[in-house]
N, C-alpha and C positions, 0 to 999 in steps of 0.2 A: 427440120422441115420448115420451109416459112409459114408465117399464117394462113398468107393466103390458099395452102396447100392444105393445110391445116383444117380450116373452114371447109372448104371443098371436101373433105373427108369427113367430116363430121354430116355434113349435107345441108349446110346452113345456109343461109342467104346474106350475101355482105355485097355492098357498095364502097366502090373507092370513092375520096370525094377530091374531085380533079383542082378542087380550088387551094387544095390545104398545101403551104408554102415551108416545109422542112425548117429549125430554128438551128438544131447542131449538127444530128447526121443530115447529109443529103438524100441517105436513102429511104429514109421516114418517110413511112406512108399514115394518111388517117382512113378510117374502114370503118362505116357505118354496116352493124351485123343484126338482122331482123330477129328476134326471138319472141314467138308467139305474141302478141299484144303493142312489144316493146323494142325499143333502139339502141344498141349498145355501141357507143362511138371508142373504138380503139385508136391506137399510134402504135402503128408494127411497124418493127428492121428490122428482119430477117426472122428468126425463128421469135423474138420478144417481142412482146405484145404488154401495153400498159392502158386500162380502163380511164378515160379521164374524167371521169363523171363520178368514178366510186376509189379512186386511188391505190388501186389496186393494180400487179402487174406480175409478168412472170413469164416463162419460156417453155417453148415444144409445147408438141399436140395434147400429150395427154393432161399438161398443165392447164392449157384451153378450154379443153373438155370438161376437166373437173370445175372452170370456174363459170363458163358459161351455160353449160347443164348443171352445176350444182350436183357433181356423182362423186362418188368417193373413189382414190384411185387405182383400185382392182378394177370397178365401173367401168371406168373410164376408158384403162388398157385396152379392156374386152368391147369395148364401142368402137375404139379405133382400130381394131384389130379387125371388127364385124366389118367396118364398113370398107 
């Protein structure tokens, strides 16, 4: 599932930012994701998704969920499963 399906299912708030220019894949997106207080600026193609502010990264939804909500991955399942 890509992120941005991803996010959507979780019920989060993300901006694409229309200015960010791809370096290798073309299909690279950057995605700014609201989380309570704070800004999490991603770089997704396609279901992978890499943090670039904390260097972290990884794939599929429930990978997302556990690292954006900070849920362990039964959590996670059953969040994405709920929603």
């Amino acid at each position: 599932m890509p992120v941005v399906v991803a996010l959507d299912v979780l019920g989060l708030y993300w901006k694409r930012d229309s200015d960010f220019v791809p370096v290798k894949d073309k299909t690279t997106i950057r995605l700014n994701v609201t989380l309570g207080g704070s800004v999490v600026e991603l770089l997704a193609t396609g279901a992978r998704w890499y943090d670039t502010r904390t260097d972290k990264g990884g794939g599929g939804a429930i990978d997302l969920a556990m690292y954006l909500l900070r849920l362990d991955f039964v959590t996670a399942v059953k969040h994405c499963i709920k929603e």
